[in-house]
N, CA, C and O atoms as a Maestro MAE file, in Angstrom:
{
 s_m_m2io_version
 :::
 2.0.0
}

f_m_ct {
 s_m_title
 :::
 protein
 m_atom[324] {
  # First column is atom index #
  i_m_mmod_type
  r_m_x_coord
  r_m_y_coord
  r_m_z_coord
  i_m_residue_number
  s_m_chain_name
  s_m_pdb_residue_name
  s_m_pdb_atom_name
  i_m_atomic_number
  :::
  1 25 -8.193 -14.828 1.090 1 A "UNK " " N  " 7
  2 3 -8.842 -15.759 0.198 1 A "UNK " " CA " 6
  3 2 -8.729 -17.185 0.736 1 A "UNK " " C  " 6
  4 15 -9.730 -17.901 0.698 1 A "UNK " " O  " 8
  5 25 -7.753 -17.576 1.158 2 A "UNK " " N  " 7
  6 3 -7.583 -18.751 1.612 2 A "UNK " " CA " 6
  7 2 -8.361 -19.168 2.736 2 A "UNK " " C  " 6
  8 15 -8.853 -20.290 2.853 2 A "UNK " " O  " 8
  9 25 -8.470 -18.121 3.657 3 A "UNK " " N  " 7
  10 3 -9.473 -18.442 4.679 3 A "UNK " " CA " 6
  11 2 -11.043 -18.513 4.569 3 A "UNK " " C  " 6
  12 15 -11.857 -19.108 5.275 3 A "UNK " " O  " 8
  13 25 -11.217 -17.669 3.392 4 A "UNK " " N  " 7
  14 3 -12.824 -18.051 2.406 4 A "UNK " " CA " 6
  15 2 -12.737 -19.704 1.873 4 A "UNK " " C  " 6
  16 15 -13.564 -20.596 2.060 4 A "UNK " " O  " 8
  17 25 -12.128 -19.729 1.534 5 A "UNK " " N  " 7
  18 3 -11.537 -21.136 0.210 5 A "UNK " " CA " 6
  19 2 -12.057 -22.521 2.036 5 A "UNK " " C  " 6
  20 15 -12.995 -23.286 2.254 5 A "UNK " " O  " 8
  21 25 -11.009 -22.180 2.706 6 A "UNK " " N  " 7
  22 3 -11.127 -23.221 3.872 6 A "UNK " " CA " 6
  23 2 -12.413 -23.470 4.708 6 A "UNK " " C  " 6
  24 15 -12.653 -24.554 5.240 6 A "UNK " " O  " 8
  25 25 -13.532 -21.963 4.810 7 A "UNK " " N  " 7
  26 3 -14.156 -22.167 5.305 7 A "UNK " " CA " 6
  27 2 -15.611 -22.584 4.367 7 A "UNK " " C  " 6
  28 15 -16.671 -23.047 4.788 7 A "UNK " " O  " 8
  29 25 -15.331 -22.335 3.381 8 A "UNK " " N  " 7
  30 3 -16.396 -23.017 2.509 8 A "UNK " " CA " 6
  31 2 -16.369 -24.440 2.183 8 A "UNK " " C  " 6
  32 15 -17.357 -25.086 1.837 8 A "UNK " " O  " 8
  33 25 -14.842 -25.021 2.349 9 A "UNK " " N  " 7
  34 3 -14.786 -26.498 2.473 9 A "UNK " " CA " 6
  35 2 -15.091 -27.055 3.547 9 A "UNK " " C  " 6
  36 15 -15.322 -28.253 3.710 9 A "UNK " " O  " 8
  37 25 -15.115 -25.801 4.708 10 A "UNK " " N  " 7
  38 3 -15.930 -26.570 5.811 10 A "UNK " " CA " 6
  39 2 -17.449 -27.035 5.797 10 A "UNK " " C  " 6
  40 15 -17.884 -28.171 5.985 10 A "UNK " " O  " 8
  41 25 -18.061 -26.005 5.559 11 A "UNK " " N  " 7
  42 3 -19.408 -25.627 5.165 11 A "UNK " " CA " 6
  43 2 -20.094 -26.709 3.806 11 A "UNK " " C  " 6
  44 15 -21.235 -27.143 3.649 11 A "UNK " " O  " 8
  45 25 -19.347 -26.811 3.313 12 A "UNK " " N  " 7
  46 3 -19.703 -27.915 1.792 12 A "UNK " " CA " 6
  47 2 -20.313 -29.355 2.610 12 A "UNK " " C  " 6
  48 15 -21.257 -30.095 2.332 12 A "UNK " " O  " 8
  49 25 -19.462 -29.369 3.567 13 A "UNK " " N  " 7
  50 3 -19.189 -30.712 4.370 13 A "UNK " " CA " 6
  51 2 -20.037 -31.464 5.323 13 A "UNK " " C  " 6
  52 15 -20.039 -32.643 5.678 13 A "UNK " " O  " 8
  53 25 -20.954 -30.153 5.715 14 A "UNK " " N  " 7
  54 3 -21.964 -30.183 6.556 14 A "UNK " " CA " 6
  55 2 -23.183 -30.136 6.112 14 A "UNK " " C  " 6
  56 15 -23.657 -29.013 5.942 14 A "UNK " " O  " 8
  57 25 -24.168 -31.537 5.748 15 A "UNK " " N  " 7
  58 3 -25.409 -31.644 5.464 15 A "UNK " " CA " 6
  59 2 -26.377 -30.761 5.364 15 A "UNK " " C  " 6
  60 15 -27.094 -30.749 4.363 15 A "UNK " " O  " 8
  61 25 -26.580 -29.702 6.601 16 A "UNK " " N  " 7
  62 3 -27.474 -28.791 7.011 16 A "UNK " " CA " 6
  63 2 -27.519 -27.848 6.048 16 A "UNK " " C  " 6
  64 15 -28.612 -27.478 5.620 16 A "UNK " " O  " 8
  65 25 -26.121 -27.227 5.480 17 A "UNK " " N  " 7
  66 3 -26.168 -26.560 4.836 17 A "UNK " " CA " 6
  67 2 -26.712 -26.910 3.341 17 A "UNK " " C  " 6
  68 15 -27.319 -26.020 2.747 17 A "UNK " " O  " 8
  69 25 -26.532 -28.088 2.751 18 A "UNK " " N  " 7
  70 3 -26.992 -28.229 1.522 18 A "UNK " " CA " 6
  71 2 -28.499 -28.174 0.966 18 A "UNK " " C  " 6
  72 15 -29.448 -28.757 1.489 18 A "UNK " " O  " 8
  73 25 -28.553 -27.386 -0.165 19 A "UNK " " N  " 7
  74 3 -30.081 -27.321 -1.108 19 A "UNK " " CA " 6
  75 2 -30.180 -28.036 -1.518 19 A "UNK " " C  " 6
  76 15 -29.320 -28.541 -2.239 19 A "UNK " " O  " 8
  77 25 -31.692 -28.656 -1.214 20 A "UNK " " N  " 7
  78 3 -32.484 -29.801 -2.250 20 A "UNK " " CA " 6
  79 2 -31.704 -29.742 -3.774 20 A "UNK " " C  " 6
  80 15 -31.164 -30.757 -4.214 20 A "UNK " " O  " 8
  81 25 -31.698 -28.716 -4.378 21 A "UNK " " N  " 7
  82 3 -31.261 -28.714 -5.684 21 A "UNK " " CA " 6
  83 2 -30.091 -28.307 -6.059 21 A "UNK " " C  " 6
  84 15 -29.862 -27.626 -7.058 21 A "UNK " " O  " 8
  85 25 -29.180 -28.772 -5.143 22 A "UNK " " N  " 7
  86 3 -27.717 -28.589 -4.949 22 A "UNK " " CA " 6
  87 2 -27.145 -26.904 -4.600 22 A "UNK " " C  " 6
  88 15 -27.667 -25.822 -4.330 22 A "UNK " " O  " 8
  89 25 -25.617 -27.512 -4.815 23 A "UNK " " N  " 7
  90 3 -25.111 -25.891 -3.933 23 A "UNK " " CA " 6
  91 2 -25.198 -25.853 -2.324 23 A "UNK " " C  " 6
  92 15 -25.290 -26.917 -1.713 23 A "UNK " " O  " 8
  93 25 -25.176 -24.945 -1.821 24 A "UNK " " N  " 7
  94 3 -25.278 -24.651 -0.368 24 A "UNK " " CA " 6
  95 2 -25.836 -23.716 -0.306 24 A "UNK " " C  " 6
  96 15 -25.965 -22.963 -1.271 24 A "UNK " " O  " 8
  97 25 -26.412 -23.462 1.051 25 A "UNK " " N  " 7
  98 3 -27.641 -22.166 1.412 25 A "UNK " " CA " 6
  99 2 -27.588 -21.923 2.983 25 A "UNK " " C  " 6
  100 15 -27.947 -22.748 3.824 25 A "UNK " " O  " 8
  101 25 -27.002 -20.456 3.279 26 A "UNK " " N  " 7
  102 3 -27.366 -20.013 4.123 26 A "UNK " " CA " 6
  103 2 -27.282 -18.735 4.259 26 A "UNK " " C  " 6
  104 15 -26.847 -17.965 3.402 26 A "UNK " " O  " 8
  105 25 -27.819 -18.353 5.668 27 A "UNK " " N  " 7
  106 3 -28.244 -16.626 5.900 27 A "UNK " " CA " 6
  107 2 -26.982 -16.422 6.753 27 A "UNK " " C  " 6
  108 15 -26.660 -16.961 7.812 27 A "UNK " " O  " 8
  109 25 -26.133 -15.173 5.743 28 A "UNK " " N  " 7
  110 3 -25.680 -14.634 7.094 28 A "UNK " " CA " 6
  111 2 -25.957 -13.198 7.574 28 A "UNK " " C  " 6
  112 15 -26.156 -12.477 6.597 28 A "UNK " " O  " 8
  113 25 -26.037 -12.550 8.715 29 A "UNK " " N  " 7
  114 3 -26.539 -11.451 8.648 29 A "UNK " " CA " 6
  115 2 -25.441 -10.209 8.214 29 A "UNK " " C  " 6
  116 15 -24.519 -10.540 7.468 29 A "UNK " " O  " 8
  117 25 -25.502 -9.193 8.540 30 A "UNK " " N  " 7
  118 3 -24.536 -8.122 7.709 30 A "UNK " " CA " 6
  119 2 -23.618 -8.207 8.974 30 A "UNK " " C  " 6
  120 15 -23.903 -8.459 10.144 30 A "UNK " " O  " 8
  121 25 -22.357 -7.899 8.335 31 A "UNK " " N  " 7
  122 3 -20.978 -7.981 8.923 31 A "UNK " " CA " 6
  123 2 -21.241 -6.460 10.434 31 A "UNK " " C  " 6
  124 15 -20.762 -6.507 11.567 31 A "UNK " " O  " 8
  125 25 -22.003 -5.477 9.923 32 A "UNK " " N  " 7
  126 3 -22.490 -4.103 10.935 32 A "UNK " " CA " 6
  127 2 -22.763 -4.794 11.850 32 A "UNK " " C  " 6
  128 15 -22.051 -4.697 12.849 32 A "UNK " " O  " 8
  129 25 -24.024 -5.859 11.850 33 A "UNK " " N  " 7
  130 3 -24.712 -6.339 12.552 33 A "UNK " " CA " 6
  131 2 -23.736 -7.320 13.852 33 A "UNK " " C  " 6
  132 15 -24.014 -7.570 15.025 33 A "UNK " " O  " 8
  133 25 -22.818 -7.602 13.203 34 A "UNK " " N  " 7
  134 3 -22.108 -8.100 14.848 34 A "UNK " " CA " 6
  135 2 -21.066 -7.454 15.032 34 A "UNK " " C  " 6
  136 15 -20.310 -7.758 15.954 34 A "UNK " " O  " 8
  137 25 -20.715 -6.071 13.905 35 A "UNK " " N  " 7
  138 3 -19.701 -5.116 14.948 35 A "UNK " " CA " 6
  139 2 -20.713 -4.394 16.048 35 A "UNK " " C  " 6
  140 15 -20.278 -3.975 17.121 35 A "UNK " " O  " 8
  141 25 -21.741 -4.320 15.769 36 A "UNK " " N  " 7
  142 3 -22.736 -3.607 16.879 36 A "UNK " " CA " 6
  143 2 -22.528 -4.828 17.679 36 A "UNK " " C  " 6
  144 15 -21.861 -4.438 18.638 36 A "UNK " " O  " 8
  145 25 -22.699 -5.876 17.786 37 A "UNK " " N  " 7
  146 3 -23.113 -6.967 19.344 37 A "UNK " " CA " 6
  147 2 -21.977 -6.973 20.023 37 A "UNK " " C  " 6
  148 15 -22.031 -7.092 21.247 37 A "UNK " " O  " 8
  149 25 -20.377 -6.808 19.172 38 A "UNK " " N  " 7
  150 3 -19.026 -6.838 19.917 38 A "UNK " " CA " 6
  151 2 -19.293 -5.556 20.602 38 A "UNK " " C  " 6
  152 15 -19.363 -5.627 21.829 38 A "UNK " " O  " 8
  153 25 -19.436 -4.544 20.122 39 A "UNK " " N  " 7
  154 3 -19.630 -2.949 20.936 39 A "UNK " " CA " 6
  155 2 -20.180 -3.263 21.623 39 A "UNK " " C  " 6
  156 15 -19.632 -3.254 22.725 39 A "UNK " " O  " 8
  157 25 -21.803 -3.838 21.582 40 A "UNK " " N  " 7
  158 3 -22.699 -3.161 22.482 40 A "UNK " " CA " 6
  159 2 -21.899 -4.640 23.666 40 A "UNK " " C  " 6
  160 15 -21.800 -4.137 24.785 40 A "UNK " " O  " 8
  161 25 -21.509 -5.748 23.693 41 A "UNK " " N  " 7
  162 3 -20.733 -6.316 24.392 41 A "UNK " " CA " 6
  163 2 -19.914 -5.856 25.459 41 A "UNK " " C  " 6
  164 15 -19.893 -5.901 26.689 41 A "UNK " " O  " 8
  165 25 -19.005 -5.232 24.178 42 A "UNK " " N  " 7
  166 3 -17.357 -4.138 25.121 42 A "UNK " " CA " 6
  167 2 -18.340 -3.209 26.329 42 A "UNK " " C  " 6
  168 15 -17.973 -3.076 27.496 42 A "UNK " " O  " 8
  169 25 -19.748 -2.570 25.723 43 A "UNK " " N  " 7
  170 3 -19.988 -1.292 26.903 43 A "UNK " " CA " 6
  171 2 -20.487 -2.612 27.790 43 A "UNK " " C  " 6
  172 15 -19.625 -2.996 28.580 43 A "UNK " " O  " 8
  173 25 -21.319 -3.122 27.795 44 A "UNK " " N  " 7
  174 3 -21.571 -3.760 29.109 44 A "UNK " " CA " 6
  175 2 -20.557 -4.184 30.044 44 A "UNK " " C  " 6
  176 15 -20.654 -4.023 31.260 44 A "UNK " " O  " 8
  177 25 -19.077 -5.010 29.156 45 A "UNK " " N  " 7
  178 3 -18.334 -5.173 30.207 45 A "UNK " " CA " 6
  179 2 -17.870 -4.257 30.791 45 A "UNK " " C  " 6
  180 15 -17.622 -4.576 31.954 45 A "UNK " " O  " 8
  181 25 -17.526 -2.866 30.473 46 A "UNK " " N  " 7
  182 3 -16.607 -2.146 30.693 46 A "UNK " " CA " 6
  183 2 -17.998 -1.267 32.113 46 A "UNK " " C  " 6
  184 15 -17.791 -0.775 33.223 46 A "UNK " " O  " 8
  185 25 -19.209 -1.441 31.354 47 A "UNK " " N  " 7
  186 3 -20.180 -1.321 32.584 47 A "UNK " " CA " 6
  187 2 -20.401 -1.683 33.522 47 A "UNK " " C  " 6
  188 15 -20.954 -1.051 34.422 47 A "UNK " " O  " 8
  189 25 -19.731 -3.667 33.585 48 A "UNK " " N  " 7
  190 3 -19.924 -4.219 34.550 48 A "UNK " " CA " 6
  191 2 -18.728 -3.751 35.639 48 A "UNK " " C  " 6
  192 15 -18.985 -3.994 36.818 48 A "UNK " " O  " 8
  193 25 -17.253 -3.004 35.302 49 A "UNK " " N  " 7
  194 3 -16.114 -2.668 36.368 49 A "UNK " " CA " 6
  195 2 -16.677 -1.998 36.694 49 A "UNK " " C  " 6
  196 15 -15.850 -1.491 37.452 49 A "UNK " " O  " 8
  197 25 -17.915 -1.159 36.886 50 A "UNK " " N  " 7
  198 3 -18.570 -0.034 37.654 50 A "UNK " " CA " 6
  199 2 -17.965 1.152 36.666 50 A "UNK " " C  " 6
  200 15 -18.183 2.229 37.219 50 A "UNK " " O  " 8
  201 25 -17.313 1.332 35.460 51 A "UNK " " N  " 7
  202 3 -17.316 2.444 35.244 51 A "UNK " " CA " 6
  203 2 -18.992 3.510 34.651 51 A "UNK " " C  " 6
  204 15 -20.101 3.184 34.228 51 A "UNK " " O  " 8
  205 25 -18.409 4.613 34.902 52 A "UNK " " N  " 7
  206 3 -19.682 5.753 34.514 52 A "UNK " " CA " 6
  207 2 -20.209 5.654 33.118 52 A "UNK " " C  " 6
  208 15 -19.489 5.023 32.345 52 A "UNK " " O  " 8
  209 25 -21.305 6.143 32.643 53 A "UNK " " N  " 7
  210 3 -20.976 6.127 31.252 53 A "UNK " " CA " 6
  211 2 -20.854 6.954 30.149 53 A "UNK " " C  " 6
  212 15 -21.063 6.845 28.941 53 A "UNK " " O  " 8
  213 25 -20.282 8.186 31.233 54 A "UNK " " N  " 7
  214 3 -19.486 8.830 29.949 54 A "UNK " " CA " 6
  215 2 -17.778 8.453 29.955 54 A "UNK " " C  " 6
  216 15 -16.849 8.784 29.218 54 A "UNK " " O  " 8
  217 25 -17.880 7.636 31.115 55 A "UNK " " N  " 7
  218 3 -15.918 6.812 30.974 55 A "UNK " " CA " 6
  219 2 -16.236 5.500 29.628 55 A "UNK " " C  " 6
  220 15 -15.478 5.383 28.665 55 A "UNK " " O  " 8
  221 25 -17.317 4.739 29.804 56 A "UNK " " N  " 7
  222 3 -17.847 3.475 29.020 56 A "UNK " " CA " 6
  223 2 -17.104 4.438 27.418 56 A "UNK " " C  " 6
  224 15 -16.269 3.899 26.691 56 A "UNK " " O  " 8
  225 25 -17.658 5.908 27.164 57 A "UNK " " N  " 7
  226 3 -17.704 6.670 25.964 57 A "UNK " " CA " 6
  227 2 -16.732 6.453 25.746 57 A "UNK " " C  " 6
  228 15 -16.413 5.479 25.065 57 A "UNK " " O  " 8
  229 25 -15.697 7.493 26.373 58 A "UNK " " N  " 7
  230 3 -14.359 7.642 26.427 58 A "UNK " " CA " 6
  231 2 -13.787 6.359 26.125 58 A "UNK " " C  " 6
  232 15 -13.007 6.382 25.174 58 A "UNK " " O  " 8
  233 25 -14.004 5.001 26.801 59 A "UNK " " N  " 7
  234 3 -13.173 3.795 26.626 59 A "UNK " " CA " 6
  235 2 -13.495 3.461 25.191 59 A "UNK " " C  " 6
  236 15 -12.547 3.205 24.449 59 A "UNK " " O  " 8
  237 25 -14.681 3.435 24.732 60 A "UNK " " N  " 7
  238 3 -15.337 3.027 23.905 60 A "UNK " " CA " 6
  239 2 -14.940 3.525 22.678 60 A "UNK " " C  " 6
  240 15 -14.595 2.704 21.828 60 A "UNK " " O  " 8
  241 25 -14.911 5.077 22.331 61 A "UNK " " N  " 7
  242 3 -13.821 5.683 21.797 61 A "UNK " " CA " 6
  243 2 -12.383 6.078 21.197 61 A "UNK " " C  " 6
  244 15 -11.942 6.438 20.106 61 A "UNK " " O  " 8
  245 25 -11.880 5.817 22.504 62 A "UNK " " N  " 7
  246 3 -10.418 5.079 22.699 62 A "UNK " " CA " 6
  247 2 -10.073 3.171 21.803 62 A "UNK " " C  " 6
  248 15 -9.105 2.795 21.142 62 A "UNK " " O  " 8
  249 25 -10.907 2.683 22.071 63 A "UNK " " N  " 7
  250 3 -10.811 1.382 21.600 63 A "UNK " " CA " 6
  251 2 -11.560 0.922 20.430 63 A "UNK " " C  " 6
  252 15 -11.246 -0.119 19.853 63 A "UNK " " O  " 8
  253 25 -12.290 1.469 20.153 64 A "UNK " " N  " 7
  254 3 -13.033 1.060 18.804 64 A "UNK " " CA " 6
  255 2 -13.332 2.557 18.225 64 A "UNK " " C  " 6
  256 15 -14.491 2.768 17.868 64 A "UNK " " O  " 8
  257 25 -12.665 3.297 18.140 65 A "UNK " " N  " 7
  258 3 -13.068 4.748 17.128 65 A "UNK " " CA " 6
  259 2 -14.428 4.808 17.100 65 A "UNK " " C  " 6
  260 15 -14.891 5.200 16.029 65 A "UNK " " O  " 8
  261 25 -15.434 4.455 18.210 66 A "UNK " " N  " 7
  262 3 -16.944 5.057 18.299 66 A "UNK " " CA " 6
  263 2 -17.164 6.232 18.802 66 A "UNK " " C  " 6
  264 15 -16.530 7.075 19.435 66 A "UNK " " O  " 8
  265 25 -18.038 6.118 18.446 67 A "UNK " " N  " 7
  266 3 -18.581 7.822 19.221 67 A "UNK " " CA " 6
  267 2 -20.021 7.453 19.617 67 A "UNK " " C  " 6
  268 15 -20.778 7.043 18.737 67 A "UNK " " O  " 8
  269 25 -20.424 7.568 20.828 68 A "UNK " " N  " 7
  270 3 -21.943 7.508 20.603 68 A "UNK " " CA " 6
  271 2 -22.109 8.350 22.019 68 A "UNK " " C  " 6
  272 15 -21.246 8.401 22.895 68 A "UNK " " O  " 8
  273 25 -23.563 9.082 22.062 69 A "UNK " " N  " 7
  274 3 -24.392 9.675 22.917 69 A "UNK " " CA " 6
  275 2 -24.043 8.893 24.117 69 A "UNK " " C  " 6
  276 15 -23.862 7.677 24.067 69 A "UNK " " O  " 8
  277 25 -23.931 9.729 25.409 70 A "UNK " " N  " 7
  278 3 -24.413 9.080 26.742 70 A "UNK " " CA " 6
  279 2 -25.729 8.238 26.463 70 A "UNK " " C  " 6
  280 15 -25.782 7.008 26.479 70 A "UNK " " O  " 8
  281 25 -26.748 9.074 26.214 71 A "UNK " " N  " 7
  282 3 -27.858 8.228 26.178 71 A "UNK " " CA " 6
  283 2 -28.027 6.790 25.754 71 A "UNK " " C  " 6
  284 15 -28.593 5.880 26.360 71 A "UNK " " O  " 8
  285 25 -27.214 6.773 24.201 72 A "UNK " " N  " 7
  286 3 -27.174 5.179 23.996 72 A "UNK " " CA " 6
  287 2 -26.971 4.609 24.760 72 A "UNK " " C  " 6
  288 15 -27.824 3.833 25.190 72 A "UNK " " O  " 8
  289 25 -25.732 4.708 25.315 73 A "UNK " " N  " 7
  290 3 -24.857 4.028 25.840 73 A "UNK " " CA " 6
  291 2 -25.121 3.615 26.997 73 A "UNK " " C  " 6
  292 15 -24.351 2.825 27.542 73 A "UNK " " O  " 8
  293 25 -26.388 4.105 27.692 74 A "UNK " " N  " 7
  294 3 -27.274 3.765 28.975 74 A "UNK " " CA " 6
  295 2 -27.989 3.119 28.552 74 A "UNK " " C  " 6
  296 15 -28.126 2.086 29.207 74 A "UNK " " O  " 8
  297 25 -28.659 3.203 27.596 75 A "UNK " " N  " 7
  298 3 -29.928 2.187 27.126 75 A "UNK " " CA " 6
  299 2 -29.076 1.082 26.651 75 A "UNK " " C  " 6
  300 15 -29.468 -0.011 27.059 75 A "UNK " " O  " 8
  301 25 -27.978 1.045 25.874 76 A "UNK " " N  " 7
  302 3 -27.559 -0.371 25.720 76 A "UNK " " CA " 6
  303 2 -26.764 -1.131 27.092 76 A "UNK " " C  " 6
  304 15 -26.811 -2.361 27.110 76 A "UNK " " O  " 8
  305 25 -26.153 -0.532 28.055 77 A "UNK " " N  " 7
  306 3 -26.294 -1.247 29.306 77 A "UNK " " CA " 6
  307 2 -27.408 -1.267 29.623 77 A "UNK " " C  " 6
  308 15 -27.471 -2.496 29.666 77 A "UNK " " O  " 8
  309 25 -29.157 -0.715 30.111 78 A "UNK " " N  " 7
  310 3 -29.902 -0.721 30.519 78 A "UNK " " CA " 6
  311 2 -30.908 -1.855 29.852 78 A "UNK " " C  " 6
  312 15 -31.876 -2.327 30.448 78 A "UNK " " O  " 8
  313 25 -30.608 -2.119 28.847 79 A "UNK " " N  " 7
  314 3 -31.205 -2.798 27.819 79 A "UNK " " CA " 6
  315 2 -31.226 -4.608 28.468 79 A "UNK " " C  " 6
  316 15 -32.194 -5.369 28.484 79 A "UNK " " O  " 8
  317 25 -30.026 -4.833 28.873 80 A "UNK " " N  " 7
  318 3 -29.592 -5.954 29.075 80 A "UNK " " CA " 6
  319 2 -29.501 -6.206 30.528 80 A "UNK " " C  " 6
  320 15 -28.839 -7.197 30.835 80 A "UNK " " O  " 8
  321 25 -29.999 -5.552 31.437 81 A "UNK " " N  " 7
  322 3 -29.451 -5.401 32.528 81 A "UNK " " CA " 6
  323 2 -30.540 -6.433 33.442 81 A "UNK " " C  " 6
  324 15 -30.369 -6.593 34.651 81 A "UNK " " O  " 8
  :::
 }
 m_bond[323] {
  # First column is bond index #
  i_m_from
  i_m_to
  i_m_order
  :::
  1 1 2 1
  2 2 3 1
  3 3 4 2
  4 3 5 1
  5 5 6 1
  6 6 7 1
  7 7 8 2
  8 7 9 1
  9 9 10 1
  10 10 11 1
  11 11 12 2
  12 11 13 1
  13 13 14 1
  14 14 15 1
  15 15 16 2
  16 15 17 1
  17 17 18 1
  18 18 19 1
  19 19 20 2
  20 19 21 1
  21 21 22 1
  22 22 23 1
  23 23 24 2
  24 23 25 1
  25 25 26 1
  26 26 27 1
  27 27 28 2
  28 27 29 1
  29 29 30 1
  30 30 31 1
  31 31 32 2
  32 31 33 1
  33 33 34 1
  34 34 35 1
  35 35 36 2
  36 35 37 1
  37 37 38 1
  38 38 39 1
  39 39 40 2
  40 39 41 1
  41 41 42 1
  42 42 43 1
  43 43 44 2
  44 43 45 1
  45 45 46 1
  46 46 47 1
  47 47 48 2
  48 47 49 1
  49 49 50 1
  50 50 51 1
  51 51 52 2
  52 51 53 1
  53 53 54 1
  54 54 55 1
  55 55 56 2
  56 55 57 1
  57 57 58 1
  58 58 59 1
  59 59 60 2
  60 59 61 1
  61 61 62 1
  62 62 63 1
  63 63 64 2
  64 63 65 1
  65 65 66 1
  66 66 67 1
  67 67 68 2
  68 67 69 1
  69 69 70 1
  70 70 71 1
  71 71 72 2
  72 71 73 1
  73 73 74 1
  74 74 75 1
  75 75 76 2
  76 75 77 1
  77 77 78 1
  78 78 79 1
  79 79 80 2
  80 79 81 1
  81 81 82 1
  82 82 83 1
  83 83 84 2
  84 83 85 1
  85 85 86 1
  86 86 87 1
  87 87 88 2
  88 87 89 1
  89 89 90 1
  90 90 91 1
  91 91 92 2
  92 91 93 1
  93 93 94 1
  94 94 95 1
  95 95 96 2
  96 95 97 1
  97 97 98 1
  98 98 99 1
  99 99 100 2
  100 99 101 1
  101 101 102 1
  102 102 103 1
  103 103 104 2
  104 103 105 1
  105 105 106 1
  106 106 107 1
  107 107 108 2
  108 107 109 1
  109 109 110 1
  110 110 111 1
  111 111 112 2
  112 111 113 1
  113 113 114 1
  114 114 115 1
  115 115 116 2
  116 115 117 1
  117 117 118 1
  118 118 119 1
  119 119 120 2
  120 119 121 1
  121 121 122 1
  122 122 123 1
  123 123 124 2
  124 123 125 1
  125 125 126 1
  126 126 127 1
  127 127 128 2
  128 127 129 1
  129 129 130 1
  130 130 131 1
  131 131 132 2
  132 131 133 1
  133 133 134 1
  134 134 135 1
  135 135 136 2
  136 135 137 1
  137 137 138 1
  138 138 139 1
  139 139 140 2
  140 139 141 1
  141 141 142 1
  142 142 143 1
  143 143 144 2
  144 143 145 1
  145 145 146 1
  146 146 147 1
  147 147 148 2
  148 147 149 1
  149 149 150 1
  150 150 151 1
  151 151 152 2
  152 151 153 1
  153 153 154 1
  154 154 155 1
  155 155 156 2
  156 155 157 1
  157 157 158 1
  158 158 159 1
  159 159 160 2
  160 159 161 1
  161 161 162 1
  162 162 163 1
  163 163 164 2
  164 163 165 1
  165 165 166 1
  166 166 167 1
  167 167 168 2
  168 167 169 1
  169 169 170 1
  170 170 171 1
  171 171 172 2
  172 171 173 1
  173 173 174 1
  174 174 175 1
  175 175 176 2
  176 175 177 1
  177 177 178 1
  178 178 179 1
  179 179 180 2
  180 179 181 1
  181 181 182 1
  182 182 183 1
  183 183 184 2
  184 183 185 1
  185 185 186 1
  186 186 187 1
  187 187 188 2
  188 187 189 1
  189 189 190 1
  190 190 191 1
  191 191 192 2
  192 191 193 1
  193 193 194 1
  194 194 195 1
  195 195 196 2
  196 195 197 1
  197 197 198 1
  198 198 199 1
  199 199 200 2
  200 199 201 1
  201 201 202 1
  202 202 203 1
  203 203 204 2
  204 203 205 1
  205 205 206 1
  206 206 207 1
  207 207 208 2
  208 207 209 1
  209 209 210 1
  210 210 211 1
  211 211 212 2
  212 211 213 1
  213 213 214 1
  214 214 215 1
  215 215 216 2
  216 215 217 1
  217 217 218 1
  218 218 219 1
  219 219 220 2
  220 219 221 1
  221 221 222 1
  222 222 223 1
  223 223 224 2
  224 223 225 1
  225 225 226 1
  226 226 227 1
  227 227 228 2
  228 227 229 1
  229 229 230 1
  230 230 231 1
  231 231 232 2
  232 231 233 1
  233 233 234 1
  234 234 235 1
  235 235 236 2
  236 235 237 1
  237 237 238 1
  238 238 239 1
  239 239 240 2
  240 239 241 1
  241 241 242 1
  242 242 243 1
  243 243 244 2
  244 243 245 1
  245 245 246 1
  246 246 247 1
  247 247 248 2
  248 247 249 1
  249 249 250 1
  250 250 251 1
  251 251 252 2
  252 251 253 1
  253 253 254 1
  254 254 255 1
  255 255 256 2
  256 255 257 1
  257 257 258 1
  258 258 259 1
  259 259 260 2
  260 259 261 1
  261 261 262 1
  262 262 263 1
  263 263 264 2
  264 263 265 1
  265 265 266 1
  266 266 267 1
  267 267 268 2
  268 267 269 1
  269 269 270 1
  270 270 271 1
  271 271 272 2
  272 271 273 1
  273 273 274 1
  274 274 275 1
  275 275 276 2
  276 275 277 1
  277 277 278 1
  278 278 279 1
  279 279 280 2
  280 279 281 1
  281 281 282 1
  282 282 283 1
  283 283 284 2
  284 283 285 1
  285 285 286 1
  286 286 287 1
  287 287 288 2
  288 287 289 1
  289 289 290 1
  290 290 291 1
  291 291 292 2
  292 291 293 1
  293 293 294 1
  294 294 295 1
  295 295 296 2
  296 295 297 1
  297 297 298 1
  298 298 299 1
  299 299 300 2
  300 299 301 1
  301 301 302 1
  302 302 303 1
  303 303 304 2
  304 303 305 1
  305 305 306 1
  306 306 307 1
  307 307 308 2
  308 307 309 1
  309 309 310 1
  310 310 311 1
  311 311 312 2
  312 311 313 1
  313 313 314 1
  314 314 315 1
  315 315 316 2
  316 315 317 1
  317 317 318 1
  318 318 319 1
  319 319 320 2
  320 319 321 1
  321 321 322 1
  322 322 323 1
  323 323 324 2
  :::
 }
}
């Protein structure tokens, strides 16, 4: 709570954020939405040591309790590549 409480006094503070008709306003997207960008992150790096990517799985697995298809897991290194 306290770290809600602090970061909304940050946010209060900053112009950008405020509504014409008071309060504050902004978008944030869903919390899923950037555990997917840290993942799909972790496989690229772990893509960039040259590992395979059914090791990327395995690591990936091992470190964040995912599970996903080889296939993803090529298209999201391939994706960015």
């Amino acid at each position: 709570m306290d770290a809600f409480l602090a970061m909304w006094r940050i946010l209060d503070a900053e112009e950008q954020w405020r509504h014409p008709k008071g309060g504050l306003e902004l978008t944030l997207r869903r919390y899923r939405s950037y555990e997917h960008y840290q993942r799909d992150t972790y496989i690229r790096q772990l893509a960039g040591q040259g590992l395979s990517f059914n090791a990327v799985r395995i690591r990936l697995s091992e470190a964040l309790d995912v599970v996903l298809e080889t296939k993803r897991v090529k298209e999201i290194i391939e994706i960015h590549i």
